[in-house]
C-alpha positions in Angstrom: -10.8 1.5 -22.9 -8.6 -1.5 -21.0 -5.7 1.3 -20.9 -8.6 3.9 -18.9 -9.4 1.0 -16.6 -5.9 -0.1 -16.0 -5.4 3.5 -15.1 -8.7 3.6 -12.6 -7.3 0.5 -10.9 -4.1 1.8 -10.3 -5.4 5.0 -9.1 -7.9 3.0 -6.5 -5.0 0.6 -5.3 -3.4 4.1 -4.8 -6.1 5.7 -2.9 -6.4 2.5 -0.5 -2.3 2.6 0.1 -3.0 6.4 1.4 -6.0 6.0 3.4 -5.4 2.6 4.9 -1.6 3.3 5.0 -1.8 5.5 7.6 -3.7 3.5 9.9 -1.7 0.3 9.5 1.2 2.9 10.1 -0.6 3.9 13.5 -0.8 0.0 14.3 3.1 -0.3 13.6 3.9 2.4 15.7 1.3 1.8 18.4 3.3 0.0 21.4 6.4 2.6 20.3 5.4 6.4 20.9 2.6 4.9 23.4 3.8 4.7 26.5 0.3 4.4 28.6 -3.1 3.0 28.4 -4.0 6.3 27.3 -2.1 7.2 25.1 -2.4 3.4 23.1 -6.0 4.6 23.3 -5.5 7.7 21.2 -3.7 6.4 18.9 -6.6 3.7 18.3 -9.0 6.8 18.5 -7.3 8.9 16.0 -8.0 5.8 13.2 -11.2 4.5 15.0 -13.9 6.6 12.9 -12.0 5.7 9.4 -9.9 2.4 9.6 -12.8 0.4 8.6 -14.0 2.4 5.9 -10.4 3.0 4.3 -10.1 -0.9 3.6 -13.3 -0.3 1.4 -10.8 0.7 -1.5 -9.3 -2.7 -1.0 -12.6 -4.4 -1.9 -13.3 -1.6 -4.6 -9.8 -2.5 -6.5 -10.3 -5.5 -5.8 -14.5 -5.9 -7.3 -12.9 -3.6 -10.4 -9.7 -5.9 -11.3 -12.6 -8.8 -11.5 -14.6 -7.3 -13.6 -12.2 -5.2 -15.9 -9.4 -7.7 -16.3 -10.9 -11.1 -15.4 -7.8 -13.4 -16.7 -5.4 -11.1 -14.6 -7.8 -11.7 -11.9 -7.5 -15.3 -12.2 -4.3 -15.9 -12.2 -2.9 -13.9 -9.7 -5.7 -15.2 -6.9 -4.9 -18.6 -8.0 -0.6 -18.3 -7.7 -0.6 -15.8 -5.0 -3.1 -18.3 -2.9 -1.3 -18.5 -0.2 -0.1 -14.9 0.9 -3.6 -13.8 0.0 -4.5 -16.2 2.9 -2.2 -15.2 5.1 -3.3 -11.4 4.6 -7.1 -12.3 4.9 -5.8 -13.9 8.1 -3.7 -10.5 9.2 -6.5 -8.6 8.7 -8.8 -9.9 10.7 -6.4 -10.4 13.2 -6.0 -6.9 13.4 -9.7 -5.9 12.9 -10.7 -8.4 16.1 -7.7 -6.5 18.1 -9.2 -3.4 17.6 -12.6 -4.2 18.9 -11.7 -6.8 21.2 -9.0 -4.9 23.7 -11.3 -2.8 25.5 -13.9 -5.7 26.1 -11.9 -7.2 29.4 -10.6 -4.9 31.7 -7.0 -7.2 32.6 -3.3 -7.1 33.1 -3.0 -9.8 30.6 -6.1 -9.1 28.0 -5.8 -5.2 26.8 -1.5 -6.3 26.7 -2.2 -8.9 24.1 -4.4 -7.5 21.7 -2.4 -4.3 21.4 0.5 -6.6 20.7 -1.6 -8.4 17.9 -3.2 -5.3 16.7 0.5 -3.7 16.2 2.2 -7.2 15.1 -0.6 -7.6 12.1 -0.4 -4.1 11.2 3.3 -4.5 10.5 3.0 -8.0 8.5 0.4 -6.6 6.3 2.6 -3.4 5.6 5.4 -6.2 4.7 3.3 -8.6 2.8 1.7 -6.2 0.8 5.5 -4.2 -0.2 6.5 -8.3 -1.6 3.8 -8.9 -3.0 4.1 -5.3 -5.3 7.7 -6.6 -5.3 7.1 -9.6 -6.9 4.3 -8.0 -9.7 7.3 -5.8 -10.5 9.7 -8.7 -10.9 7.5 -11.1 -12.3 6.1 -14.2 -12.0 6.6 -17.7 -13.7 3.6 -17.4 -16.1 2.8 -20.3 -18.7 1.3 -20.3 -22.2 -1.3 -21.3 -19.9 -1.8 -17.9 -18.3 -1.3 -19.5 -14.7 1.4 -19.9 -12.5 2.6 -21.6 -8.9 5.1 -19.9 -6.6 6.3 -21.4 -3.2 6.6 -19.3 -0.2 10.3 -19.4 -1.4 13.1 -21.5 -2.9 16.7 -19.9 -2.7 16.0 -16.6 -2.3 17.2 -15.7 -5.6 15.2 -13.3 -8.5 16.3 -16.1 -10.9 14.3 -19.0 -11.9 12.4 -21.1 -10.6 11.5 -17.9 -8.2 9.2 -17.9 -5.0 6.9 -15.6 -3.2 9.8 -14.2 -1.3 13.4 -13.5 -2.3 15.9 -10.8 -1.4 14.1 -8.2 -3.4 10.9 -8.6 -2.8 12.0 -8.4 0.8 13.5 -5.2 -0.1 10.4 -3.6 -1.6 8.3 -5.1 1.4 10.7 -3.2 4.3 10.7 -0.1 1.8 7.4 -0.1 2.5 7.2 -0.8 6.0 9.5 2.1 6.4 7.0 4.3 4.7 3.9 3.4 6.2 5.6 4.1 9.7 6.5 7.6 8.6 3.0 8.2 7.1 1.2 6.9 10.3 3.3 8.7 12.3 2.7 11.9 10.2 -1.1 10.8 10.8 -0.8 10.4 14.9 1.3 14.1 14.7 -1.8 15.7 13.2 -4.7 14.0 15.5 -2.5 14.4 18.9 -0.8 16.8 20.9 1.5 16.3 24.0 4.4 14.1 24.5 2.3 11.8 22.2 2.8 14.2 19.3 6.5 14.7 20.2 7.4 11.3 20.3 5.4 10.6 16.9 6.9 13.5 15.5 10.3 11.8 16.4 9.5 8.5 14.9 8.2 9.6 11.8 11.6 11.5 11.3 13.6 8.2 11.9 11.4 6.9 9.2 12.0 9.4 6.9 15.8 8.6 7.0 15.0 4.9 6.2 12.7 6.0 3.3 14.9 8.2 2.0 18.1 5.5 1.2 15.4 2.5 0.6 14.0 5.0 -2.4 17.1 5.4 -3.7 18.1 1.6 -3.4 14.9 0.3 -4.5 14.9 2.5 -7.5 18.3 1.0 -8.9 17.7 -2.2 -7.9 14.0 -2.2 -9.8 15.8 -1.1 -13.3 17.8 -4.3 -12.7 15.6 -6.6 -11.9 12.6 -5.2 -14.3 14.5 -3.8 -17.6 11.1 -3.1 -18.6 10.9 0.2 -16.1 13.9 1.9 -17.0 13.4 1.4 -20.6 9.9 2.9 -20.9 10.4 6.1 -18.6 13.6 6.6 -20.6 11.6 6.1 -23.7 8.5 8.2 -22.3 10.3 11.3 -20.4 6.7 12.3 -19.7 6.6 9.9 -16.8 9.0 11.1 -14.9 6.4 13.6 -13.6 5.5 10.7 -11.5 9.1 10.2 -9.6 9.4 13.8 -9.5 6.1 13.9 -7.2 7.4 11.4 -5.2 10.6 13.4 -4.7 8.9 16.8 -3.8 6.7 14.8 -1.4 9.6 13.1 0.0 11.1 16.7 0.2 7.6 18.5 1.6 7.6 15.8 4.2 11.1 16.6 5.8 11.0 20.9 5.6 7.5 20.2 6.9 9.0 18.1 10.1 11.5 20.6 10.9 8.7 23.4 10.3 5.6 21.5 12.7 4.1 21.7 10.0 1.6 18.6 10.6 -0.9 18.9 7.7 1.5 20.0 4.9 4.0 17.0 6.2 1.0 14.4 5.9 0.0 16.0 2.4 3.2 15.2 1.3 3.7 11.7 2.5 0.3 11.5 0.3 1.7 12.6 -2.5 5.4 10.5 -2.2 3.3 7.2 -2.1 1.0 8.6 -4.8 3.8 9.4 -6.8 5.9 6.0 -5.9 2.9 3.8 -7.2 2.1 5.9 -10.6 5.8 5.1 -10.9 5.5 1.6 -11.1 2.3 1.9 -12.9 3.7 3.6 -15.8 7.1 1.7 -15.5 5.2 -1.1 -16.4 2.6 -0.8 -18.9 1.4 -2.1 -20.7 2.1 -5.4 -18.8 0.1 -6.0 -15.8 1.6 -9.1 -15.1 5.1 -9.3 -16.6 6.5 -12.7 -17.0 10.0 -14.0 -15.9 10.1 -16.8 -18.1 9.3 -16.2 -21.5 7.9 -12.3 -22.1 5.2 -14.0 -24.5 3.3 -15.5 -21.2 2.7 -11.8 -20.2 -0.3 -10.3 -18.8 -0.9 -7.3 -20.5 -4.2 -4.9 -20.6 -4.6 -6.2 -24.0 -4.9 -9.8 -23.4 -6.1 -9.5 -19.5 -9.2 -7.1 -20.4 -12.6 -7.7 -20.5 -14.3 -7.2 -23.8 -15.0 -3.7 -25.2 -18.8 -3.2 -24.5 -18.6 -4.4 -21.0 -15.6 -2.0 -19.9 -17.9 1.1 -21.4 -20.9 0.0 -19.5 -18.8 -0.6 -16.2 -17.3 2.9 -16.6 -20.7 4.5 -17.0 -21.7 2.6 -13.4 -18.0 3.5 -12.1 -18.6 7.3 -12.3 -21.7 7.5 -9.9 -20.1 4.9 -7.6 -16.6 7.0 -7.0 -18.6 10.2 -6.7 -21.2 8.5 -4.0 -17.8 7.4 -2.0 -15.8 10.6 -2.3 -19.0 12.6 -0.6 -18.7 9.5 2.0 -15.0 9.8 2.5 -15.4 13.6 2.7 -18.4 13.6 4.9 -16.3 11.6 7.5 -13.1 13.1 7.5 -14.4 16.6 7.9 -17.1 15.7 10.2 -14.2 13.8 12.3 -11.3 16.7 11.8 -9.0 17.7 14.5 -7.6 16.5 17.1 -8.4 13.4 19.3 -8.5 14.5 23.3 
């Protein structure tokens, strides 16, 4: 049962990275392929309906990783204290931007919030890519189950290690560059006009950067987490999930060249879906591996909740997701096409 919920979670964390992606891609993006008022305004349109609702699987991985893996829970709130803050912090700068820039009608006011609103969207992008990067690498656990990182120390993978070395850096502008191409691919397929060409531009340029960072941060990962390499090469079943990510990757750019603006954005979906299954099954069973001694590890085994209470949750769980995917599905249809 832990292994189904580990699953669930991943899936969830998934979900929010392609929903919300897209619209902290659109903030990224925002004071680039907007050149006027009006155009910054469609871009804010074309997310408007949905960006508040999309961060809802944030909370939802979030409520389940407390209440089916309660130690994990605890111990990576408690050692990753201080970039959690500094997200809370980016998103509700970029929440306030959002509702605050049309308030004031000034030279100085609407200026300022779109460059907060685009600012934020990028840090979070970046923040959340090294923070995946370092729950791939690993953290200093001890026999306590707890751990304490500073923001950084040298910069190095090696111990003593902090929030932010060179890799986690890596993983964090990987997925900047892949949030950009997947809002951009989002903007294509709610606008039209120069807006659309100018997105459609931008998310090619991403594609490019995606493209070598997957292929970097693919090597570089089997370096820095043996772990990885050794189970897919152990479990050849899992490379179904890098092979999505490669078709998606693929979909994306014949879809580009094609105008193709649903079947592009599909496949962005299913390159992140298949990027984070990835890592999912890379890593399992650990949920939080351990870069000190591979006995501190978090795994779904000693991280789960007990037995009983991960069956009742799941019986809860079902009628929950299925309430929320008629939500989700009521909006986005009733919301479809483009924004004028």
């Amino acid at each position: 049962m832990a292994t189904v919920w580990f699953w669930l979670v991943a899936v969830m964390i998934a979900l929010y990275v392609v929903f919300d992606g897209f619209d902290l891609g659109a903030g990224v993006i925002h004071l680039f392929v907007a050149r006027t008022d009006a155009e910054r305004q469609r871009v804010i349109r074309s997310i408007g309906p949905v960006w508040d609702g999309n961060e809802v699987w944030l909370l939802a991985a979030g409520g389940t990783l407390y209440f089916a893996f309660p130690v994990l829970y605890a111990s990576a709130f408690s050692g990753f204290y201080l970039p959690l803050t500094i997200v809370l912090w980016l998103l509700i700068l970029r929440g306030i931007a959002i509702e605050f820039r049309n308030h004031i009608e000034s030279p100085v006011w609407t200026p300022l919030w779109d460059g907060v609103f685009s600012g934020a969207s990028a840090l979070l992008v970046i923040f959340f890519g090294a923070a995946l990067g370092g729950v791939v690498r690993g953290v200093p656990l001890d026999a306590t189950g707890y751990f304490f990182e500073p923001l950084w120390t040298d910069l190095l993978t090696g111990s003593p290690t902090g929030i932010i070395d060179w890799y986690t850096i890596l993983v964090g502008l990987f997925a900047l560059f892949t949030l950009t191409m997947h809002g951009a691919l989002w903007v294509v397929m709610k606008t039209d006009g120069e807006l659309q060409a100018r997105s459609r531009g931008a998310a090619a340029l991403a594609w490019w950067g995606t493209a070598a960072l997957t292929a970097i941060v693919t090597l570089v990962t089997f370096r820095v987490q043996p772990h990885v390499a050794e189970r897919l090469s152990e479990n050849p079943a899992g490379l179904f999930f890098p092979a999505l990510a490669l078709a998606g990757l693929a979909i994306v750019h014949r879809s580009l060249a094609q105008q193709r603006e649903l079947r592009a954005f599909l496949g962005s979906c299913a390159f992140i879906v298949g990027m984070l299954t990835s890592v999912v099954f890379g890593l399992y069973p650990y949920v939080l591996p351990a870069n000190t001694d591979p006995a501190f590890a978090l795994t779904v085994h000693n991280a789960a909740a007990a037995e009983y209470g991960l069956m009742v949750g799941l019986v809860w769980w079902v009628p929950g997701m299925i309430l929320v995917t008629a939500y989700f599905t009521f909006v986005y249809r009733h919301f479809a096409g483009k924004v004028r």
